[in-house]
C-alpha positions as CSV (number, residue, x, y, z in Angstrom):
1,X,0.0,0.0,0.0
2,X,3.0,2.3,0.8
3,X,3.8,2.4,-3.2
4,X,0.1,3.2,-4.5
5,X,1.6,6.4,-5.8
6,X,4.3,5.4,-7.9
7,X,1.9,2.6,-9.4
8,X,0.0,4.8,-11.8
9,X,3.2,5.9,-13.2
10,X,5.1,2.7,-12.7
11,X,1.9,0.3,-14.5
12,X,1.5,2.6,-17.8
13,X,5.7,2.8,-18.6
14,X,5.7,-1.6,-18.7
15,X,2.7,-1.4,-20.4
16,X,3.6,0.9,-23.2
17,X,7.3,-1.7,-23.3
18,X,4.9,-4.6,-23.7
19,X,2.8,-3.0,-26.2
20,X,6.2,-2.1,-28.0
21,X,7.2,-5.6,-28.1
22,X,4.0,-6.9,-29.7
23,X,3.6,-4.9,-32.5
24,X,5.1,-7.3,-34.2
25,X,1.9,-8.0,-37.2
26,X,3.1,-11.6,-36.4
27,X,1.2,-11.1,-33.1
28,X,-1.8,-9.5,-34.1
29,X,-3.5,-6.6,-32.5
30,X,-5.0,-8.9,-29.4
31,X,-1.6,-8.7,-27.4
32,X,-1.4,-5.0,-27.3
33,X,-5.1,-4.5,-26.2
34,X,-4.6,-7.2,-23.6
35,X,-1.6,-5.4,-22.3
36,X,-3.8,-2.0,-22.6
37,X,-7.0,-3.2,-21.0
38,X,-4.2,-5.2,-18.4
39,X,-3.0,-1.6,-17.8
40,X,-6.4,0.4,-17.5
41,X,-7.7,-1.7,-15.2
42,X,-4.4,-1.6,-12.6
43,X,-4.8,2.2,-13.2
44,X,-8.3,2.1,-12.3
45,X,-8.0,0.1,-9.5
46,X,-4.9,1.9,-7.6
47,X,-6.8,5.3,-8.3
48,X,-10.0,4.6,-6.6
49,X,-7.7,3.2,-3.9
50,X,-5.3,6.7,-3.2
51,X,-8.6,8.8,-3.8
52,X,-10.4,6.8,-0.8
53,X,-7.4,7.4,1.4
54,X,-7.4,10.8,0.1
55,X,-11.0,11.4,1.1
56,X,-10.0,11.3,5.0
57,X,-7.5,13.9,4.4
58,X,-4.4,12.3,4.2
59,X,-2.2,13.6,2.1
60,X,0.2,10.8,0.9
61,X,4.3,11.7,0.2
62,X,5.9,9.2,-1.6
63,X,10.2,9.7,-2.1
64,X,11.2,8.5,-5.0
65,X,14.5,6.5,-3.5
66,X,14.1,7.6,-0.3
67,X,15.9,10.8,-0.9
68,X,14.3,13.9,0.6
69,X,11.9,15.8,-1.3
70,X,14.6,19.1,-1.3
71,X,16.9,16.7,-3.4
72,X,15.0,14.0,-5.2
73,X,11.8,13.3,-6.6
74,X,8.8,13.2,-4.2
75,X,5.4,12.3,-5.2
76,X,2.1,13.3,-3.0
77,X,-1.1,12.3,-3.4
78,X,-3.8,14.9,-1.8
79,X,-7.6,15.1,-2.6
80,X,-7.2,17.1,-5.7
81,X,-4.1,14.8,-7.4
82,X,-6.1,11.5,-6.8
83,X,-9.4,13.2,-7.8
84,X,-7.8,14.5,-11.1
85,X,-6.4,10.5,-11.7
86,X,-9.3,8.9,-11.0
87,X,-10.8,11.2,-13.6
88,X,-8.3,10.8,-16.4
89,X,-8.2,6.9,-15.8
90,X,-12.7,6.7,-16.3
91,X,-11.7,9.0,-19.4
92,X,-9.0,6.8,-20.3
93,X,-10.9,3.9,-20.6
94,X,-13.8,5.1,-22.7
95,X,-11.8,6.7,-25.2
96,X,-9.9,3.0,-25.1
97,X,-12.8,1.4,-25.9
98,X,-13.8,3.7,-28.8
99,X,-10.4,3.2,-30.0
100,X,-10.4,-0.7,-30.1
101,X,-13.3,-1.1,-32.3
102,X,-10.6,-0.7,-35.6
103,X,-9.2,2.8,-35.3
104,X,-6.4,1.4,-33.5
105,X,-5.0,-1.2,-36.6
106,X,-4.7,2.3,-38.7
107,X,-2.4,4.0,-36.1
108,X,1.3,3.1,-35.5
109,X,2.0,2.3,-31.8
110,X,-1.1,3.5,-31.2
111,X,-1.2,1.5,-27.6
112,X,2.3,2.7,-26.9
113,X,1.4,6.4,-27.2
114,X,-1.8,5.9,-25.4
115,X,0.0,4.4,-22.4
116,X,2.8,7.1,-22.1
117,X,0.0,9.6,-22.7
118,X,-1.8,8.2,-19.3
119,X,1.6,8.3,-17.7
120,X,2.4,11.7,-18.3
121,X,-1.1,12.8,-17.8
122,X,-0.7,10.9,-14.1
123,X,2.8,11.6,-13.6
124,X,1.3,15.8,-13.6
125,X,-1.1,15.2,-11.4
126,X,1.1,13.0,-8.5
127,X,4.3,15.0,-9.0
128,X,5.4,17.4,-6.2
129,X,7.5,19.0,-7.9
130,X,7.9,22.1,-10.6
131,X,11.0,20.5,-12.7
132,X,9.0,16.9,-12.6
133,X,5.8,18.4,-13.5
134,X,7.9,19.9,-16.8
135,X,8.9,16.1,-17.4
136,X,5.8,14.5,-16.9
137,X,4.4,17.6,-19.3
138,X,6.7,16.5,-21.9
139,X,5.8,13.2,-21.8
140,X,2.5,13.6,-21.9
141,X,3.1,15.9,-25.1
142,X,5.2,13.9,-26.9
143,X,2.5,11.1,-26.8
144,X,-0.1,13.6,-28.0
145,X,2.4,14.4,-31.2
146,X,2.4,10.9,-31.9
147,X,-1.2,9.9,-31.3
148,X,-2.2,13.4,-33.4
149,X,0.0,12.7,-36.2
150,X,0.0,8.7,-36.5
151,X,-1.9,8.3,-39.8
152,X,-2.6,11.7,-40.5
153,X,-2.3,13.7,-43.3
154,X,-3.7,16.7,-45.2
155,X,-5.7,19.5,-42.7
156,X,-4.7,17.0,-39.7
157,X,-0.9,16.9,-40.0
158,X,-1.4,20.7,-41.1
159,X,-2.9,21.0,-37.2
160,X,-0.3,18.7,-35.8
161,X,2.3,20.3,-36.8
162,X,0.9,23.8,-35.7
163,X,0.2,22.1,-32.2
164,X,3.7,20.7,-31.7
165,X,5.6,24.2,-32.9
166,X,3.1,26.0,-30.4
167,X,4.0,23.7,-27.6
168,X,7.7,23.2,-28.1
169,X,8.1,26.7,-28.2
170,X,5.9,26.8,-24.7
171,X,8.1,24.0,-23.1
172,X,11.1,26.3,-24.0
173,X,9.5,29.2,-21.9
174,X,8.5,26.6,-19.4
175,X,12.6,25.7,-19.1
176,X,13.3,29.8,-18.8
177,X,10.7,30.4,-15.5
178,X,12.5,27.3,-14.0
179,X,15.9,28.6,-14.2
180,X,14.4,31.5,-12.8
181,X,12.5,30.0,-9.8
182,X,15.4,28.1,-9.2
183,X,18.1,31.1,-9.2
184,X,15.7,33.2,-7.1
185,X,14.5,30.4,-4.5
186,X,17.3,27.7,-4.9
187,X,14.2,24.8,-4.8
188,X,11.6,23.4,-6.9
189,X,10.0,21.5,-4.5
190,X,6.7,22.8,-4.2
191,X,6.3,22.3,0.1
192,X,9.5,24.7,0.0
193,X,8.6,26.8,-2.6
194,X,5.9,27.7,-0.5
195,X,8.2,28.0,3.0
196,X,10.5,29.9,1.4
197,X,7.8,32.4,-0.5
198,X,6.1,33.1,3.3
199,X,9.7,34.3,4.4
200,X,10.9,36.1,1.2
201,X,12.2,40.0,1.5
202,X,10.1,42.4,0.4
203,X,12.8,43.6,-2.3
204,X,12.9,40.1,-3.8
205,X,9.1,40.0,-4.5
206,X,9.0,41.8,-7.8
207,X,11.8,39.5,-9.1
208,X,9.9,36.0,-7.8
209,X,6.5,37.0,-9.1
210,X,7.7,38.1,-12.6
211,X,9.3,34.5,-12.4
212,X,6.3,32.8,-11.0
213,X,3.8,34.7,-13.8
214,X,6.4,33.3,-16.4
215,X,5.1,29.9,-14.8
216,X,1.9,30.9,-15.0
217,X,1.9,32.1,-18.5
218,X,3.1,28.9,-19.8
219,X,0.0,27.1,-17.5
220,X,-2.2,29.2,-19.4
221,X,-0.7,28.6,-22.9
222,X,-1.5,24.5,-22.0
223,X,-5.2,25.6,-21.5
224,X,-5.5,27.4,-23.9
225,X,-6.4,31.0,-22.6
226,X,-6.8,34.0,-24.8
227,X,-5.0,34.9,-26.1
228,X,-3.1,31.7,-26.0
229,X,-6.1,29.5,-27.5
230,X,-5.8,29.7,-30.9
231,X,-3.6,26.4,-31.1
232,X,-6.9,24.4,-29.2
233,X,-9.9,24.6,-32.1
234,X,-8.0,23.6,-35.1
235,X,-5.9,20.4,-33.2
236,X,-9.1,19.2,-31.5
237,X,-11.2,19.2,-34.7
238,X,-8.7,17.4,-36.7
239,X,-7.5,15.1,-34.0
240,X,-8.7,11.4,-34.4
241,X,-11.9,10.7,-31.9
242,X,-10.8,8.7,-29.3
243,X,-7.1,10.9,-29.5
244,X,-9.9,14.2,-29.2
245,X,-11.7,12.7,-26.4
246,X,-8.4,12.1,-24.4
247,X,-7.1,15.3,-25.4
248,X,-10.5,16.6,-23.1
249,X,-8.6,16.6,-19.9
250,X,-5.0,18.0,-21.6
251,X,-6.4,21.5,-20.9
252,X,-7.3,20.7,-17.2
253,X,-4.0,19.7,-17.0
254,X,-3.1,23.5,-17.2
255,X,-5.9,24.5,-15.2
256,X,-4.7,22.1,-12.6
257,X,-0.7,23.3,-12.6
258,X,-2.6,27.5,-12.5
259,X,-4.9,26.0,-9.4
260,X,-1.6,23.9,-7.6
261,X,1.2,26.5,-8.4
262,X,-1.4,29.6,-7.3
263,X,-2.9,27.9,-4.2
264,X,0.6,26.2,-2.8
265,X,4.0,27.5,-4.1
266,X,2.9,31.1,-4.7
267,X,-0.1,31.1,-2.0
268,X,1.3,32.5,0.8
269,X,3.2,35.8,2.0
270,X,3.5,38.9,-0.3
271,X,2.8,37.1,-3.4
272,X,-0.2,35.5,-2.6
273,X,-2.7,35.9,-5.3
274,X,-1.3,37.8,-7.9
275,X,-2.3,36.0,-10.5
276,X,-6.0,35.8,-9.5
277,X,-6.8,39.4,-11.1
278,X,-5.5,38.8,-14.7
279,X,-6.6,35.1,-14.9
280,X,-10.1,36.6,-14.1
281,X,-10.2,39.2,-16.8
282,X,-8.5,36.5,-19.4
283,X,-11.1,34.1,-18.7
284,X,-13.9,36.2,-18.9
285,X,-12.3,37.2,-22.4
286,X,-12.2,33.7,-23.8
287,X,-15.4,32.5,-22.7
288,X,-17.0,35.1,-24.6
289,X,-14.6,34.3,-27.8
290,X,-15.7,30.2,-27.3
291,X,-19.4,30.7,-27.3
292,X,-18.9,33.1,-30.8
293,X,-16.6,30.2,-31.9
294,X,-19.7,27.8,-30.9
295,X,-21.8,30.3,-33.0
296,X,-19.6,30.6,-35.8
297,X,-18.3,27.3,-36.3
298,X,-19.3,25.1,-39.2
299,X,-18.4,21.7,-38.1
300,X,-19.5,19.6,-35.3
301,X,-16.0,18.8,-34.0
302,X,-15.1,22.3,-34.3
303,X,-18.0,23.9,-32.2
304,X,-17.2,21.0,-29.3
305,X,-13.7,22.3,-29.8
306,X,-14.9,25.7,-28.6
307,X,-17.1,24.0,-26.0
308,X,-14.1,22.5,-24.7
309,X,-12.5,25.8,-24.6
310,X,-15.7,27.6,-22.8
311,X,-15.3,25.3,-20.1
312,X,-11.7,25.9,-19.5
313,X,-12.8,29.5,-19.9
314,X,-15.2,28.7,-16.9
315,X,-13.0,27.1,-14.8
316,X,-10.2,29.9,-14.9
317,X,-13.5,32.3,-13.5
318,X,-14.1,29.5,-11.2
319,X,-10.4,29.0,-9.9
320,X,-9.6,32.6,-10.0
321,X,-12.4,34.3,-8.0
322,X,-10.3,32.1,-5.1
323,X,-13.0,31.5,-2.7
324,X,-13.7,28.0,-1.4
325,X,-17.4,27.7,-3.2
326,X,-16.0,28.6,-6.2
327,X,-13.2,26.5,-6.6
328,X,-15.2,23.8,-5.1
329,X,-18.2,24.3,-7.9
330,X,-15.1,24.5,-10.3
331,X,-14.0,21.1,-9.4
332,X,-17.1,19.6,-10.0
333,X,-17.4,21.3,-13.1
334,X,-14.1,20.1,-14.2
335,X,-14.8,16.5,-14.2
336,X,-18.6,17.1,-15.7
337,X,-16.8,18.8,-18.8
338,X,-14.4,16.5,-19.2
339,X,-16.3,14.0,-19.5
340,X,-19.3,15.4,-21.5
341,X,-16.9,17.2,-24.1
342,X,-15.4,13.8,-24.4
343,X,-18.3,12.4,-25.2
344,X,-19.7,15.0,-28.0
345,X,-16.1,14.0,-29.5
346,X,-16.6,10.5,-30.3
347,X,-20.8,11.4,-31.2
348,X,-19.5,13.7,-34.4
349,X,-17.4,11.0,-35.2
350,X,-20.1,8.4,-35.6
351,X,-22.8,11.3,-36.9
352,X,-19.6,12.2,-39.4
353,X,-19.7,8.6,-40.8
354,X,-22.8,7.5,-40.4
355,X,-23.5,11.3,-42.9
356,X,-21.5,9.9,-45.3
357,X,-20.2,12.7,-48.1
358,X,-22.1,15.4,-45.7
359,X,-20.0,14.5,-42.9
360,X,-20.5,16.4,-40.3
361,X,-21.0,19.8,-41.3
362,X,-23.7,21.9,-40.4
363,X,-24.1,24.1,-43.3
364,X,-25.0,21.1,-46.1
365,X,-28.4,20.2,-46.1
366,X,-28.4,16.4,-45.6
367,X,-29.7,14.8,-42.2
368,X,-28.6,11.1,-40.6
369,X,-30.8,8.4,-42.9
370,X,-31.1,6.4,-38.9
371,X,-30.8,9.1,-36.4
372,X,-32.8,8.0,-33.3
373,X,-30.2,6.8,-31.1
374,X,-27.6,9.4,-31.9
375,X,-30.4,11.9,-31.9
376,X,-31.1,11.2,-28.4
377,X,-27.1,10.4,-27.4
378,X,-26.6,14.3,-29.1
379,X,-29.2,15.7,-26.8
380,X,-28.5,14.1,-23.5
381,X,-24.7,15.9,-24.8
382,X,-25.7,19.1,-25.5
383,X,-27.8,19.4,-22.4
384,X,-25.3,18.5,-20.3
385,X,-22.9,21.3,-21.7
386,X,-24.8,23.9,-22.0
387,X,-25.9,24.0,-18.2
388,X,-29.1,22.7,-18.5
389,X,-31.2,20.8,-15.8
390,X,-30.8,18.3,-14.6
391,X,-28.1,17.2,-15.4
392,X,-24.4,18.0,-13.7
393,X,-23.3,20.9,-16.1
394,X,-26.5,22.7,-14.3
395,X,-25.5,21.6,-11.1
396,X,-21.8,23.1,-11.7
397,X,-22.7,26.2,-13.2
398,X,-25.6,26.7,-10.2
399,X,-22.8,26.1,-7.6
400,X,-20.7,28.2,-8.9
401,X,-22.6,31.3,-9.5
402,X,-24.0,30.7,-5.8
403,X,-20.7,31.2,-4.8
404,X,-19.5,34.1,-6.4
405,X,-18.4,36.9,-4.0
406,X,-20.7,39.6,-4.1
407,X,-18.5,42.5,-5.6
408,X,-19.0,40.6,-9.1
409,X,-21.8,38.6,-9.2
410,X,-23.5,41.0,-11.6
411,X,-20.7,40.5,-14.2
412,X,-19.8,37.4,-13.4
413,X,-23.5,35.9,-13.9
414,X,-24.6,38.0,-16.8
415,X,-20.9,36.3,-18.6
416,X,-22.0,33.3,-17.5
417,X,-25.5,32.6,-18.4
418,X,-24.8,35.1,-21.3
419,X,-22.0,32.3,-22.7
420,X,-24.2,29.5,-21.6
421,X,-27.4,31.2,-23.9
422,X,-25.1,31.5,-26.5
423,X,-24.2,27.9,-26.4
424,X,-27.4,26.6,-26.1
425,X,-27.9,28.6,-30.0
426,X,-25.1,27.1,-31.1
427,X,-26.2,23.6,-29.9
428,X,-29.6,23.6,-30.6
429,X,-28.9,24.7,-34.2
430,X,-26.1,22.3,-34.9
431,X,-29.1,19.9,-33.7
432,X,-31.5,20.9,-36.0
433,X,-29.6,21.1,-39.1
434,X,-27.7,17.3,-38.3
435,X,-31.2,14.9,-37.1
436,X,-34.0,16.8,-38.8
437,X,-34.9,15.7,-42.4
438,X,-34.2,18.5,-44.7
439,X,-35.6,19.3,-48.5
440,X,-34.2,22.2,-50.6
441,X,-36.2,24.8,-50.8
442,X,-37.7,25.7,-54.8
443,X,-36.1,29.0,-54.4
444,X,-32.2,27.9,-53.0
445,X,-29.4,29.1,-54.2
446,X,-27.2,27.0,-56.8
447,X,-24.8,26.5,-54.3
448,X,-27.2,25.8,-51.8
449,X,-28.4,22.8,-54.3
450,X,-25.2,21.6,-55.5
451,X,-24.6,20.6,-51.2
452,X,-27.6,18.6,-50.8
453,X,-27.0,15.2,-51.2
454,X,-30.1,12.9,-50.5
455,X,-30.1,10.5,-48.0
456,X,-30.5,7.3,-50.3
457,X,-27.5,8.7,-51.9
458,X,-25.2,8.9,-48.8
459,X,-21.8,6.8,-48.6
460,X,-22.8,5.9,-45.0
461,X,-20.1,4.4,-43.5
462,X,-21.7,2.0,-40.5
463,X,-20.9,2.5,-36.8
464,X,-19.5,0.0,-34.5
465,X,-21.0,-1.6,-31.0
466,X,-17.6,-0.3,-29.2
467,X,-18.0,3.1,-30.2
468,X,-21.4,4.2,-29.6
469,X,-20.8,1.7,-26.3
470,X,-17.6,4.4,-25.4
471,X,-20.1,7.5,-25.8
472,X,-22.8,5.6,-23.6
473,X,-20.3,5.1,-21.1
474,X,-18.8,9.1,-21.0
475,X,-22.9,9.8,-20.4
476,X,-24.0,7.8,-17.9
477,X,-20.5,8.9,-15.8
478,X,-22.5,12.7,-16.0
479,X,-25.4,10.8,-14.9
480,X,-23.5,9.5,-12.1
481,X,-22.5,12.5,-11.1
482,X,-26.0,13.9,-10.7
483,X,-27.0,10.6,-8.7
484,X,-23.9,11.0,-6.5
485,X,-23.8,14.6,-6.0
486,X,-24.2,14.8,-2.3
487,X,-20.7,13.1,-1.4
488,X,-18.9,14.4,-4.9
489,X,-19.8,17.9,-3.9
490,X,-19.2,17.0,-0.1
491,X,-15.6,16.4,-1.5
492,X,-15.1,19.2,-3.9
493,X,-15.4,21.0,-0.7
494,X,-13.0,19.1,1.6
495,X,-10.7,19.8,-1.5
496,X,-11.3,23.4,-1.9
497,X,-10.8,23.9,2.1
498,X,-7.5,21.1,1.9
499,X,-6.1,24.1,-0.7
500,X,-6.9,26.9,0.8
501,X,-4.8,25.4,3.9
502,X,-0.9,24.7,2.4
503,X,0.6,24.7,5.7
504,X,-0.7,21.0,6.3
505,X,0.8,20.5,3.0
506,X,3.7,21.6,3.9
507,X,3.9,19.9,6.7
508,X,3.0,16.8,5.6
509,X,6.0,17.0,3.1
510,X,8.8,18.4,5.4
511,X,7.5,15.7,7.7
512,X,8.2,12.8,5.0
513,X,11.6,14.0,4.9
514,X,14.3,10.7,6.1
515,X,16.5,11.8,8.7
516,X,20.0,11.8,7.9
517,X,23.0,13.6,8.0
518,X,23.0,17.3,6.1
């Protein structure tokens, strides 16, 4: 039990050897999915184990070979890391599953990727410190580069390469606020970061927040805040389905590093909350560019791109207004979006196919030739991310406008429901124009004509069991969440009031520390 936290890490690296090894065509594709489903279900398993002994408050310090956590690498496991794993592994497994129904066979070392992808992704959420949290970044991305470009070609290796030129040059930036942490503070630790930052001078603290905003800048570039964002619409709309639905929780793994770096390392003394003011204005800003982008968009995958990047958009007002409500309502929301943009993902790839030439464009005038299940899959979607009772997007947005500090609730809920109205267009539209029979009109233009294409004339490319199985599963984990509310929500608080407290943190940590010898 003592080395739960090195497990999701640990399980994930073997697997993505393993999977390495059977590639071999010799071998067939069974192997590697054994190995994968092998590995998803020891991730699973060790996740809802560390976010049980999370829930009590324990807050788990794990020293990477035994050095202390000043010199070597410490992992801790608090309610917010195991609650962002036991996330990524339920996502994990759904976009899996969408994955082994064939798209898998067309991508090279598809498995592979997808293991260090869930590596890195874990690795950020368990690290405690800055420099790992760069690695396990890097791993994480170099995954993505693969599982974005494996097969691709045309607009998607256009996208891919934009994504991985964006994000190299942010990992560079990302190297530069390091060196700068490090010559300022002389740790990277992020328990001493914080004991350090509580004693600092008052002439360093220009110097440490200009370093710690470089940090933060390069959090924000990940999720994809304006002005930042431009990378996010045209990678997730070209991205492979199950590669788009994992890519869901990439941007909360900025919003996580903002929240963690803000609320521990840089959350105490003179430099406590310096951030919050910008972040707020920035997020307000983008929210209000992702619901035109839901407006404006003329693709399915494309407007739940900008839905994606709405709820990041949301969180950052969430996270930023820094009061326990709101960071609790944030966390909630967090997993609901995750979850539900994953699952619109892997819809517009069946509606794209199952449309045929249409594909899945709004704008040409051809509807599904069967569209009662994905009809009804597309709604139970859409009303989940557009805030809409009853299910969890309403119960995250409700929170969190509950808890908004009275100076800005009038802005903060006219941007709110205002973006969530707009939304709502945007989805109800894109509904309208994909499941409802439509006829040109006598009087339609001749380009109008020349893009309807008659169902019986469709190249309709059938669905598999797996896949509309994977976007059943994303769904009924919002429907969890509205079933289980009462004890999610009860620890969305525990987790907002656990980070709002860093000295037990810190504690904890310096606690862990061996004794020997300085």
């Amino acid at each position: 039990m003592n080395h739960l936290p090195l497990l999701p890490i640990l399980v994930p690296l073997v697997a993505a050897a393993l999977a390495l090894f059977f590639e071999h065509r010799r071998f067939g594709m069974a192997p590697q999915r054994m190995v994968a489903w092998t590995s998803m279900a020891a991730m699973l398993v060790v996740s809802i184990l560390l976010a049980q002994r999370a829930a009590g408050g324990e807050i788990a310090v794990y020293l990477v070979g035994d050095w202390p956590a000043r010199l070597g690498i410490a992992l801790m496991v608090d309610r917010l890391s195991a609650l962002m794993l036991l996330a990524a592994q339920l996502l994990g497994v759904a976009c899996l599953l969408h994955a082994c129904a064939g798209w898998d066979r067309r991508a090279p070392h598809f498995h592979a990727f997808f293991q260090f992808q869930m590596m890195g992704l874990n690795g950020a959420f368990l690290t405690g410190d800055i420099f790992n949290l760069f690695v396990f970044f890097e791993v994480l991305l170099i995954a993505s580069y693969g599982l974005m470009l494996s097969g691709g070609r045309g607009e998607r290796l256009r996208a891919g390469l934009h994504y991985v030129a964006f994000n190299i040059a942010a990992s560079t930036l990302f190297l530069v606020a390091l060196g700068l942490v490090y010559g300022l503070l002389g740790t990277l630790n992020m328990a001493e970061l914080a004991a350090r930052v509580a004693e600092l001078p008052v002439e360093d603290v220009a110097l440490v927040q200009a370093a710690a905003g470089l940090l933060v800048v390069v959090f924000c570039a990940k999720a994809a805040l304006f002005p930042m964002y431009f990378w996010l619409p045209q990678t997730y709309t070209h991205a492979p389905a199950a590669v788009a639905g994992l890519f869901a929780i990439m941007t909360k793994v900025g919003l996580y590093a903002v929240l963690r770096v803000c609320t521990l390392s840089f959350g105490t003394g003179t430099v406590a909350g310096f951030a919050w003011p910008a972040l707020l204005a920035l997020g307000g800003t983008t929210l209000v560019l992702s619901s035109l982008g839901v407006l404006a968009s003329r693709k399915l995958r494309a407007m739940t791109a900008y839905l994606v990047l709405g709820s990041a958009a949301t969180l950052f007002l969430a996270f930023a207004l820094a009061s326990a409500g709101t960071i609790s309502a944030g966390l909630y929301y967090l997993v609901h979006s995750t979850f539900a943009g994953a699952a619109l993902f892997l819809l517009a790839d069946l509606i794209r196919r199952r449309r045929g030439n249409a594909g899945d464009r709004k704008d040409v005038l051809s509807a599904l030739p069967d569209r009662t299940l994905p009809g009804v899959v597309y709604l139970v979607a859409a009303v989940s991310l557009a805030g809409l009772p009853p299910l969890s997007g309403f119960i995250g947005k409700l929170l969190l406008l509950e808890a908004v500090p009275a100076p800005r609730t009038g802005w903060v809920w006219a941007l709110v429901l205002g973006s969530s109205f707009m939304m709502l267009v945007g989805l109800a539209r894109a509904g309208t124009r994909l499941f409802w029979r439509v006829e040109p009109w006598p009087d339609a233009s001749p380009e109008k004509l020349a893009a309807y294409t008659p169902v019986e004339q469709m190249k309709v490319v059938p669905s598999r069991p797996l896949e509309a199985a994977a976007t059943m599963l994303l769904l009924a984990y919002g429907v969890a969440m509205v079933l289980a509310a009462a004890p999610l929500l009860e620890y969305t608080r525990a987790t907002a009031a656990q980070l709002q407290s860093p000295g037990d943190y810190v504690e904890q940590v310096r606690a862990a520390l061996p004794v020997r010898g300085d």
